[in-house]
PDB file of N, CA, C and O in Angstrom:
ATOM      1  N   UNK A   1      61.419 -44.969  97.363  1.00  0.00           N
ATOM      2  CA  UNK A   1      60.504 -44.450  98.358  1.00  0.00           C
ATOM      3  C   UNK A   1      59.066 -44.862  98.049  1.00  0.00           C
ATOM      4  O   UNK A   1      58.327 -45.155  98.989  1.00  0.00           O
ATOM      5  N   UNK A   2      58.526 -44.912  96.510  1.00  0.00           N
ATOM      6  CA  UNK A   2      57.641 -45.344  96.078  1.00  0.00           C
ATOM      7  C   UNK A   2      56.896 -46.663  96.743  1.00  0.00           C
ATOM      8  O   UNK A   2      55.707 -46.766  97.046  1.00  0.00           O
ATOM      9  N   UNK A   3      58.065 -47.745  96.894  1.00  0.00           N
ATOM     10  CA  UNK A   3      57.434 -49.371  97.192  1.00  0.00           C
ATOM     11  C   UNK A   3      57.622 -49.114  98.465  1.00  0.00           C
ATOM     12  O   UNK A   3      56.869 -49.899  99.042  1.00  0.00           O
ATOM     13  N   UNK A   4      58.260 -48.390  99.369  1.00  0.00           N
ATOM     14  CA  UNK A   4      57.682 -48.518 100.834  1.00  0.00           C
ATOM     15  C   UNK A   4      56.491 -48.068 101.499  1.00  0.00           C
ATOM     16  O   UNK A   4      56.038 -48.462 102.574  1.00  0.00           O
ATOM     17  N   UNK A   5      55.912 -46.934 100.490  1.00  0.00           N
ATOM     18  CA  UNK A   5      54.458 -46.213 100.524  1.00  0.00           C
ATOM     19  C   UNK A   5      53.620 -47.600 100.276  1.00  0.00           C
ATOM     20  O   UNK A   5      52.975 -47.992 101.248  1.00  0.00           O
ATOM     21  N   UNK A   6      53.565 -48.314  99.184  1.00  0.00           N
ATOM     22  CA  UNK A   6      53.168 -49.229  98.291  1.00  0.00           C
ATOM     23  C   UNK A   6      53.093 -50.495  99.716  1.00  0.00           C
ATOM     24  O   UNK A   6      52.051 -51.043 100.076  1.00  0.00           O
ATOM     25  N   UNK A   7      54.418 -50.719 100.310  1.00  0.00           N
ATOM     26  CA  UNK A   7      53.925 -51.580 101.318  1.00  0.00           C
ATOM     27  C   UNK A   7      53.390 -51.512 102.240  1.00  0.00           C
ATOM     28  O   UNK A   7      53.180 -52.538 102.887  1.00  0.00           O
ATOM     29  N   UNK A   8      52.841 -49.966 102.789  1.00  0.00           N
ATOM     30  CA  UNK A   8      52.515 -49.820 103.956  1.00  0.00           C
ATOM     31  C   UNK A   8      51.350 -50.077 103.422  1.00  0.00           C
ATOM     32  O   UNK A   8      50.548 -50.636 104.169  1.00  0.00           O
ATOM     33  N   UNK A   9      50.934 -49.785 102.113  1.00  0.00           N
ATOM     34  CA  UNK A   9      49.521 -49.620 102.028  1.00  0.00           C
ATOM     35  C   UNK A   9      48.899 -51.418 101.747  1.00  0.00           C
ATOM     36  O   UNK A   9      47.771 -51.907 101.806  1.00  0.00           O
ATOM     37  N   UNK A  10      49.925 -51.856 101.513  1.00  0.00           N
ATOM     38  CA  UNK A  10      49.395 -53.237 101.126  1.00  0.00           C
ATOM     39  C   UNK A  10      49.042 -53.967 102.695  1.00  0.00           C
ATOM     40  O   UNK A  10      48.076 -54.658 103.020  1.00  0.00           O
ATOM     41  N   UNK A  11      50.363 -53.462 103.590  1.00  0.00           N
ATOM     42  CA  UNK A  11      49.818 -53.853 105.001  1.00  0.00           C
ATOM     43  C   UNK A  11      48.726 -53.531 105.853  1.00  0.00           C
ATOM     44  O   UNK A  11      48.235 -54.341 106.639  1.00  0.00           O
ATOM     45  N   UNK A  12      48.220 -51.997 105.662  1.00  0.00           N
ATOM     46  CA  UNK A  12      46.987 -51.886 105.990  1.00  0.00           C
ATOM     47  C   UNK A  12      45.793 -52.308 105.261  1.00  0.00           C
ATOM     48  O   UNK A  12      44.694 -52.029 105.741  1.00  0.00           O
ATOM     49  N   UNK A  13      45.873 -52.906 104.227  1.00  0.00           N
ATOM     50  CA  UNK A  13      45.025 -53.430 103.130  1.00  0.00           C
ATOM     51  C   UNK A  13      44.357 -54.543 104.444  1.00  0.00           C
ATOM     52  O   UNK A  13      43.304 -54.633 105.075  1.00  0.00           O
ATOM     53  N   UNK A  14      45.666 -55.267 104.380  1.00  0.00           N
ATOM     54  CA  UNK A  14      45.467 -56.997 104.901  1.00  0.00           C
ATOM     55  C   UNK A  14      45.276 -56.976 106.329  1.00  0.00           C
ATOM     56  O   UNK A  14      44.702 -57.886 106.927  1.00  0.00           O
ATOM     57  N   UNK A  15      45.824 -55.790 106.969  1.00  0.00           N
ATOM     58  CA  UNK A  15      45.168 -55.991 108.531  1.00  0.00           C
ATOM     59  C   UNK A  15      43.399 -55.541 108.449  1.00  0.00           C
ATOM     60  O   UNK A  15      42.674 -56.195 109.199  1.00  0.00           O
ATOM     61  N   UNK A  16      42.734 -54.478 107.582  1.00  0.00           N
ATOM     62  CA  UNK A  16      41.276 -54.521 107.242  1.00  0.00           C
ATOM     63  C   UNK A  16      40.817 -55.309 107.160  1.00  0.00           C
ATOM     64  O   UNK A  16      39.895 -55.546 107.940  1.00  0.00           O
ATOM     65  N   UNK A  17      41.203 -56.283 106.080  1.00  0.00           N
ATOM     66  CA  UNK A  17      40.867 -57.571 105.489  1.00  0.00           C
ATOM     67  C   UNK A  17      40.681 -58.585 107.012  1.00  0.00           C
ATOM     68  O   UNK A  17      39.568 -58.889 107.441  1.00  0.00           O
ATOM     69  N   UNK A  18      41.829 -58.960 107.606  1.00  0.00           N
ATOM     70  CA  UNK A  18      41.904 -59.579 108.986  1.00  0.00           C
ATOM     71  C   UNK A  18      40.202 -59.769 109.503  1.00  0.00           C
ATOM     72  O   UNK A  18      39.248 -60.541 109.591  1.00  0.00           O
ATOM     73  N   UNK A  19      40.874 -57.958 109.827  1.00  0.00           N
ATOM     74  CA  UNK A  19      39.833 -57.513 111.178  1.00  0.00           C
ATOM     75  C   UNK A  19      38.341 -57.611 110.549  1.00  0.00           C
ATOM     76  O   UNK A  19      37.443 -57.987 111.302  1.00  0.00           O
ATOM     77  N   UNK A  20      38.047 -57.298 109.245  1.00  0.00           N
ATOM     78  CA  UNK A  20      36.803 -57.202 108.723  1.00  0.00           C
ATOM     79  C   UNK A  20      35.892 -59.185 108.965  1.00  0.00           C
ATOM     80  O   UNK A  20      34.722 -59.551 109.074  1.00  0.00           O
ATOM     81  N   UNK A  21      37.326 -59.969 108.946  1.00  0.00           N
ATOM     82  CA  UNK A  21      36.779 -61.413 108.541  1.00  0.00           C
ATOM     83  C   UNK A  21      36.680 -62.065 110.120  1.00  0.00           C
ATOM     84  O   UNK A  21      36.033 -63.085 110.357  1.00  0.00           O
ATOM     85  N   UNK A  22      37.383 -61.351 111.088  1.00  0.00           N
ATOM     86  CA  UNK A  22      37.060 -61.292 112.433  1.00  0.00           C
ATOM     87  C   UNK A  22      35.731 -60.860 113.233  1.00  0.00           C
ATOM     88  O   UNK A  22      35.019 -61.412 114.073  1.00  0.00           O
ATOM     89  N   UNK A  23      35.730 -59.854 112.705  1.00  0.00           N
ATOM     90  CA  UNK A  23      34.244 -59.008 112.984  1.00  0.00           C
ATOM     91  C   UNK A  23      33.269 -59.621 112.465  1.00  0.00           C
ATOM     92  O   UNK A  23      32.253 -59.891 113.105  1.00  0.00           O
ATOM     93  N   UNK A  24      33.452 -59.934 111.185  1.00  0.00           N
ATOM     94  CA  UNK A  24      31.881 -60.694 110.418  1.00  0.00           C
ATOM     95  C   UNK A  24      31.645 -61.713 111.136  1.00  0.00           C
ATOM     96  O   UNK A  24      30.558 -62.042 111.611  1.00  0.00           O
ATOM     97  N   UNK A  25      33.201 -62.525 111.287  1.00  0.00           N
ATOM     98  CA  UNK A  25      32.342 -64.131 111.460  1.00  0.00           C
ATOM     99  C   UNK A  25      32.481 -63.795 113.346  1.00  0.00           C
ATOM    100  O   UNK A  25      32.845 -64.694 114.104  1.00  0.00           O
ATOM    101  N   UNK A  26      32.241 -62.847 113.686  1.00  0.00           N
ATOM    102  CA  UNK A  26      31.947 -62.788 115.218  1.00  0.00           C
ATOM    103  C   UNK A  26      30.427 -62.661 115.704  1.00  0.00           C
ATOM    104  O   UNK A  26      29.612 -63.131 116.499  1.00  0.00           O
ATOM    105  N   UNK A  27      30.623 -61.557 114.530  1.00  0.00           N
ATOM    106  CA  UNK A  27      28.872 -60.945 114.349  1.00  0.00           C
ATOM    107  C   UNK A  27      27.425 -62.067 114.038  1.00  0.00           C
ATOM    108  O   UNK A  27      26.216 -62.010 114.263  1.00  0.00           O
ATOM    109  N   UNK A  28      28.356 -63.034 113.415  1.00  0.00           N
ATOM    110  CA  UNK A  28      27.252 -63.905 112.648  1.00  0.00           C
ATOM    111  C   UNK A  28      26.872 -65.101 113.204  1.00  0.00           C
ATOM    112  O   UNK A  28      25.910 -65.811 112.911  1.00  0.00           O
ATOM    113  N   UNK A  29      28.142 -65.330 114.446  1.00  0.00           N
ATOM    114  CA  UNK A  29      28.358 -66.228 115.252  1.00  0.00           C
ATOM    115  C   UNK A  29      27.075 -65.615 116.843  1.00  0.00           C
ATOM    116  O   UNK A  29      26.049 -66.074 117.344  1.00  0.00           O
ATOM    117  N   UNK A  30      27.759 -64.667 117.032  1.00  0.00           N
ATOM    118  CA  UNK A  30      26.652 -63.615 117.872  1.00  0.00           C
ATOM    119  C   UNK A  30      25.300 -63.923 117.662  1.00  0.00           C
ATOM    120  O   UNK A  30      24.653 -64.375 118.606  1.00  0.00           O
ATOM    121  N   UNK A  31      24.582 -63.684 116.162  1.00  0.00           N
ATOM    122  CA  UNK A  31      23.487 -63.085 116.154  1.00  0.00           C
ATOM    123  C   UNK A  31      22.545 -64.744 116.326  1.00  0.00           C
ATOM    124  O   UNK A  31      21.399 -64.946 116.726  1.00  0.00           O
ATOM    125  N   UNK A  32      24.042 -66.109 115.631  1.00  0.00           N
ATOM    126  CA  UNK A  32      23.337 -67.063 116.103  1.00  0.00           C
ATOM    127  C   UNK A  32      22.999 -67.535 117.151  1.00  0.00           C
ATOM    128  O   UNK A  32      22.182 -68.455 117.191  1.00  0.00           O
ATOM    129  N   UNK A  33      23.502 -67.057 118.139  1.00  0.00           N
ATOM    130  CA  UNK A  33      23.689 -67.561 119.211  1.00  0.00           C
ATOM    131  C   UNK A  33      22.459 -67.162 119.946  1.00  0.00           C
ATOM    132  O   UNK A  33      21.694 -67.773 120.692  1.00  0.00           O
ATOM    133  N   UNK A  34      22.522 -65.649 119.392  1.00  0.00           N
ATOM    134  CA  UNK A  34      21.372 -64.594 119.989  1.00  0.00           C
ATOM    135  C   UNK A  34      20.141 -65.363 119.793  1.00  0.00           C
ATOM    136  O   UNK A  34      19.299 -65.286 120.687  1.00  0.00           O
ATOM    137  N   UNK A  35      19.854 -66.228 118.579  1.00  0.00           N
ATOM    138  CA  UNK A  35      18.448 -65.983 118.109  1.00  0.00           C
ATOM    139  C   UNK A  35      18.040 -67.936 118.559  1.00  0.00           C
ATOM    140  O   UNK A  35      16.905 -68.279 118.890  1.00  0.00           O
ATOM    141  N   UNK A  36      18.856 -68.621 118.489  1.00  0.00           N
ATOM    142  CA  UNK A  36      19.399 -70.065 119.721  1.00  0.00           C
ATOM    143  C   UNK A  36      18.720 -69.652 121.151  1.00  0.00           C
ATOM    144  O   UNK A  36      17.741 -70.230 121.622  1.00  0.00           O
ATOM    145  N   UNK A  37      19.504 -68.395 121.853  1.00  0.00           N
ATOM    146  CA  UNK A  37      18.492 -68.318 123.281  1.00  0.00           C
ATOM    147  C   UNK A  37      17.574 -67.967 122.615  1.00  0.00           C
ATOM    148  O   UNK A  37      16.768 -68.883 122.785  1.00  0.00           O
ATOM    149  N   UNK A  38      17.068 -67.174 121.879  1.00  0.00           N
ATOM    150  CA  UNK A  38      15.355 -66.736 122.024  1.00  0.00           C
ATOM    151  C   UNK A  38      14.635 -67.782 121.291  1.00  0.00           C
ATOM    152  O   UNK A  38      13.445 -67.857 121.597  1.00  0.00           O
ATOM    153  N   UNK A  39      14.920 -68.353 120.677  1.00  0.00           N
ATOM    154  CA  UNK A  39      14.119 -69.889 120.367  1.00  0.00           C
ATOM    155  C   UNK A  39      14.107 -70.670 121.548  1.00  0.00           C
ATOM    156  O   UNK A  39      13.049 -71.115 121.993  1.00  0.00           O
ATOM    157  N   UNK A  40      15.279 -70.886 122.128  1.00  0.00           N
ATOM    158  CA  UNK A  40      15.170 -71.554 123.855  1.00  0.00           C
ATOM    159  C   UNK A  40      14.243 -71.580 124.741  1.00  0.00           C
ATOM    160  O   UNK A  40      13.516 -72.480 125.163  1.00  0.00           O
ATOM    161  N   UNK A  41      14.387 -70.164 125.044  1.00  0.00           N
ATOM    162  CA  UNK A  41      13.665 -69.575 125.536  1.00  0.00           C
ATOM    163  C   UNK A  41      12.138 -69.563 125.621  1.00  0.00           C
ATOM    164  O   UNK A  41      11.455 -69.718 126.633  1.00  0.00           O
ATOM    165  N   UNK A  42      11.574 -69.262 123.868  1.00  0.00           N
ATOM    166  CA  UNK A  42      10.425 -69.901 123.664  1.00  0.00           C
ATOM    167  C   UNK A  42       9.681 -70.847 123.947  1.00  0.00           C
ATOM    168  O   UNK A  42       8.542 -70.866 124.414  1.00  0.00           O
ATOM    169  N   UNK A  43      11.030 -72.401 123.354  1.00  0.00           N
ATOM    170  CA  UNK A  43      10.398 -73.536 122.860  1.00  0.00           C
ATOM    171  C   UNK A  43      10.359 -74.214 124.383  1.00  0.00           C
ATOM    172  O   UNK A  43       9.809 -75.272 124.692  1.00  0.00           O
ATOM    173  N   UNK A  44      11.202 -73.179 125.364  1.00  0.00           N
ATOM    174  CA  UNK A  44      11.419 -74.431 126.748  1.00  0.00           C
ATOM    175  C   UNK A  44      12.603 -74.262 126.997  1.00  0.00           C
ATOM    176  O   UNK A  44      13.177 -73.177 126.915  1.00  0.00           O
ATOM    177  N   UNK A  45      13.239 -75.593 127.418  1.00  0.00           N
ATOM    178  CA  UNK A  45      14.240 -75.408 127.951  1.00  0.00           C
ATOM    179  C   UNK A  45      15.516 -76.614 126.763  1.00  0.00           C
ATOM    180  O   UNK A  45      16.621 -77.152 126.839  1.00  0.00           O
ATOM    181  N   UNK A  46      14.557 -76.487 125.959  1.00  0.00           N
ATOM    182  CA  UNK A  46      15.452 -78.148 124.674  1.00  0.00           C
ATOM    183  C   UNK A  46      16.593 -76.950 124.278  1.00  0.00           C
ATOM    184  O   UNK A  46      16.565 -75.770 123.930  1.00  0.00           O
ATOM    185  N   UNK A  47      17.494 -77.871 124.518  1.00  0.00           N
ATOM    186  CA  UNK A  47      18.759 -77.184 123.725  1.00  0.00           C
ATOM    187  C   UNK A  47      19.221 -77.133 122.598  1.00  0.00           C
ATOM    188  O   UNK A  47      20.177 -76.441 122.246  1.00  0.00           O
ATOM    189  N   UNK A  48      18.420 -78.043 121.766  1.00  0.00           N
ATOM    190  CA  UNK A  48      18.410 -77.949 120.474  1.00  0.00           C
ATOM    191  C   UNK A  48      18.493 -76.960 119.280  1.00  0.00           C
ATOM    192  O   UNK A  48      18.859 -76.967 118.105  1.00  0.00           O
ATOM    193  N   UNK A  49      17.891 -75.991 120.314  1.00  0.00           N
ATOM    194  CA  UNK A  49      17.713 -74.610 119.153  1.00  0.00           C
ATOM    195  C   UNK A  49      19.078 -73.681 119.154  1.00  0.00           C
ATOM    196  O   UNK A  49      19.328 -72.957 118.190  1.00  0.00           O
ATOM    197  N   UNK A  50      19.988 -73.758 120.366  1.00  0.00           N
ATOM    198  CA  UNK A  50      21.167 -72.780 120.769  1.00  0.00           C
ATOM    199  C   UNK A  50      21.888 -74.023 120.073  1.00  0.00           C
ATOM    200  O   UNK A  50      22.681 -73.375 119.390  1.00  0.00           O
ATOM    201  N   UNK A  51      22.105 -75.054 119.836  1.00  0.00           N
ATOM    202  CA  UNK A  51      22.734 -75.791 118.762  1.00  0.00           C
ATOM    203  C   UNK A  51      22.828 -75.212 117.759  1.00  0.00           C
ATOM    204  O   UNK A  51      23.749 -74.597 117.221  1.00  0.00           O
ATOM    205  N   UNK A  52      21.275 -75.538 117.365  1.00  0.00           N
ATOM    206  CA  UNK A  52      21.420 -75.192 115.880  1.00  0.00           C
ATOM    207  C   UNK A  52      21.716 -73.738 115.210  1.00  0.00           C
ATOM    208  O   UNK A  52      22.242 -73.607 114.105  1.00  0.00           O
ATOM    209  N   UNK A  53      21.199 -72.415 116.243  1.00  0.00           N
ATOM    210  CA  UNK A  53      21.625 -71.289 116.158  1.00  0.00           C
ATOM    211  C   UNK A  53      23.261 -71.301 115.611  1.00  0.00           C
ATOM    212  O   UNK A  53      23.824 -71.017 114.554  1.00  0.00           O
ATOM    213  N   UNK A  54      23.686 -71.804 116.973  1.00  0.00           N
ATOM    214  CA  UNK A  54      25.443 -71.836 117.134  1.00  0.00           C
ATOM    215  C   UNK A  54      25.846 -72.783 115.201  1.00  0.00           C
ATOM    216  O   UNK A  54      26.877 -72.657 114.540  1.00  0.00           O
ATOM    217  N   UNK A  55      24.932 -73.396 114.945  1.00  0.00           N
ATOM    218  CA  UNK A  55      25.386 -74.165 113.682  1.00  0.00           C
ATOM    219  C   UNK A  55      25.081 -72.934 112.237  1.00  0.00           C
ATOM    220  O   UNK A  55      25.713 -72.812 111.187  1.00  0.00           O
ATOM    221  N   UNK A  56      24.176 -72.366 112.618  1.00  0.00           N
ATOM    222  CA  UNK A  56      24.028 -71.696 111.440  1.00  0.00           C
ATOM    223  C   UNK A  56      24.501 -70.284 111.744  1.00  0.00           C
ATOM    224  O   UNK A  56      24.332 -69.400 110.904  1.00  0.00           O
ATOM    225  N   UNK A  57      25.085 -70.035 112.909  1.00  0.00           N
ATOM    226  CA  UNK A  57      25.935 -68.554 112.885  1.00  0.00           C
ATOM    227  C   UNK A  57      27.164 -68.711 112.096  1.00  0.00           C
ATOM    228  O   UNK A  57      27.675 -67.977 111.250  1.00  0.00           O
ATOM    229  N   UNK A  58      27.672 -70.368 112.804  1.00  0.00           N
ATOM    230  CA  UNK A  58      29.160 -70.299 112.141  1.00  0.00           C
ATOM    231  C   UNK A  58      29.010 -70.686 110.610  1.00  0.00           C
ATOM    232  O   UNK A  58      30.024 -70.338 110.004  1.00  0.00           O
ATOM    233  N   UNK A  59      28.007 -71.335 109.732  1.00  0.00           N
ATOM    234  CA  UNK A  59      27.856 -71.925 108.774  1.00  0.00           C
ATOM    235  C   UNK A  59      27.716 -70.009 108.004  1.00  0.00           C
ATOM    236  O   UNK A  59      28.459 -69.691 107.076  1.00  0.00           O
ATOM    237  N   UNK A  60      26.890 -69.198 108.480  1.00  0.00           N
ATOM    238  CA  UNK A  60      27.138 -67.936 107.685  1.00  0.00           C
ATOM    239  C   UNK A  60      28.313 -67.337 107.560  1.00  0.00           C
ATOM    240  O   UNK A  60      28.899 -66.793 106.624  1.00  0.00           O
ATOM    241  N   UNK A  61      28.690 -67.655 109.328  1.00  0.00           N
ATOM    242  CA  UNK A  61      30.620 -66.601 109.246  1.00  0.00           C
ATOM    243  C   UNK A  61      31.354 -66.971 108.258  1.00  0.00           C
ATOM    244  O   UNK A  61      31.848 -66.179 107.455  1.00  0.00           O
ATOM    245  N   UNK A  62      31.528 -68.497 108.215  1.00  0.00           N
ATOM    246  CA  UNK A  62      31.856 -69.484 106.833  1.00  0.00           C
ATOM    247  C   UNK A  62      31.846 -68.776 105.530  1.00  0.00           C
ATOM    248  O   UNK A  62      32.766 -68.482 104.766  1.00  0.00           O
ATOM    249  N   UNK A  63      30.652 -68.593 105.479  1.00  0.00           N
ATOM    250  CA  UNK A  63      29.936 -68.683 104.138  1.00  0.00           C
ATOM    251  C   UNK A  63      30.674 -66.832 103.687  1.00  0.00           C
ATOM    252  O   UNK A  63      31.294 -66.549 102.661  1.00  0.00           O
ATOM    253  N   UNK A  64      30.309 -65.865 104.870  1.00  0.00           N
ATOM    254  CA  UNK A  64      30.669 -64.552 104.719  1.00  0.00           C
ATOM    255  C   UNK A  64      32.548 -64.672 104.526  1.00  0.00           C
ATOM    256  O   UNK A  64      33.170 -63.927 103.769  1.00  0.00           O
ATOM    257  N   UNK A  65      33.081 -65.557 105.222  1.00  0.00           N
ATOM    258  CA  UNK A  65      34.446 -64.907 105.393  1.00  0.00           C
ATOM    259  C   UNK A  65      35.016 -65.586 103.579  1.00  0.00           C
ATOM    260  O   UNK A  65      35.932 -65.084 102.928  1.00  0.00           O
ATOM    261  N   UNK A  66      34.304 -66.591 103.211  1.00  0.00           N
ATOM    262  CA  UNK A  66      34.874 -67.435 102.064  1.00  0.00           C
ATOM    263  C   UNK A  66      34.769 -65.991 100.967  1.00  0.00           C
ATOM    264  O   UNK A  66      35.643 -65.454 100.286  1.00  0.00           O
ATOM    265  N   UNK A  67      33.166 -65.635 101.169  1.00  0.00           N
ATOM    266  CA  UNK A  67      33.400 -64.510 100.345  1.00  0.00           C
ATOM    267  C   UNK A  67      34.221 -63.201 100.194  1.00  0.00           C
ATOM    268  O   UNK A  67      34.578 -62.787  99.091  1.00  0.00           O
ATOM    269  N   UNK A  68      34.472 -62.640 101.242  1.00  0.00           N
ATOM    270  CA  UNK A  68      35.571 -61.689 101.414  1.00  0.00           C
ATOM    271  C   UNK A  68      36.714 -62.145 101.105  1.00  0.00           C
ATOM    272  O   UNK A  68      37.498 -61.454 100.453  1.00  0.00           O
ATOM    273  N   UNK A  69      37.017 -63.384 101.513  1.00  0.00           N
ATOM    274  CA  UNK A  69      38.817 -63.710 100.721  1.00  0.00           C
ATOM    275  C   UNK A  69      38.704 -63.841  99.341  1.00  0.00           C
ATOM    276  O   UNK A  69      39.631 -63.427  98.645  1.00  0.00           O
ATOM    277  N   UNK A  70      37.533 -64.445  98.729  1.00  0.00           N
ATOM    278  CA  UNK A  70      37.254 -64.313  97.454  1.00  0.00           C
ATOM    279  C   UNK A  70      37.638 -63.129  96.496  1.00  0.00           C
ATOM    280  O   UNK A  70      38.408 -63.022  95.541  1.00  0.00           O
ATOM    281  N   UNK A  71      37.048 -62.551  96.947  1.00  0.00           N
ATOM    282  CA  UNK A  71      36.624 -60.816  96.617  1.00  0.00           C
ATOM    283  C   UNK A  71      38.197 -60.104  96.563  1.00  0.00           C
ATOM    284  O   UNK A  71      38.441 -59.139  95.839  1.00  0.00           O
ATOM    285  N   UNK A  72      39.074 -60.664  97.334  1.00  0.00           N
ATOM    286  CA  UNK A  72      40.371 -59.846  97.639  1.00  0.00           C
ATOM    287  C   UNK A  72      41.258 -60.959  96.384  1.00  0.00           C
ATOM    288  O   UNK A  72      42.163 -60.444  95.728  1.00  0.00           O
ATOM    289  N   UNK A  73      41.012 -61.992  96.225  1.00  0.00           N
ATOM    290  CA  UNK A  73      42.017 -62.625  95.369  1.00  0.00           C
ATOM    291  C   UNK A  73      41.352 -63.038  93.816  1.00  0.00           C
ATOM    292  O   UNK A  73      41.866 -63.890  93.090  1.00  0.00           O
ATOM    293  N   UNK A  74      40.312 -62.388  93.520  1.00  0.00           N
ATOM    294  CA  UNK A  74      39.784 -62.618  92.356  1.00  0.00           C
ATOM    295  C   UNK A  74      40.630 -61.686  90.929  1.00  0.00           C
ATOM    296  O   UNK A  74      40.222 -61.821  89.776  1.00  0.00           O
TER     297      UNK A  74
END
């Protein structure tokens, strides 16, 4: 009875884990995107900046999700 407690808990472990590396790299993807229009916005109409936003949201989600799998298999 012990290891079926043991697996439920390992399964809700890894659906957290999931959803947490979903959410981050959504959030980080978001906030680039967010801060892409308001440079846009600013600089004109060059699209350059919602590029590069969009490049450095996903380059953090990256950077955030590498660390969370890290963190779980260290």
């Amino acid at each position: 009875m012990g290891s079926r407690g043991d697996g439920q808990n390992e399964a809700v472990r890894a659906l957290a884990l999931v959803t947490g590396i979903g959410v981050y790299f959504g959030v980080a993807v978001a906030v680039g995107v967010g801060l892409g229009l308001l440079f846009r916005h600013l600089l004109g109409d060059n699209p350059l900046p919602l590029f590069l936003g969009i490049l450095v949201g996903v380059g953090a989600g990256a950077s955030g999700v590498y660390r969370m799998v890290m963190r779980v298999y260290r």
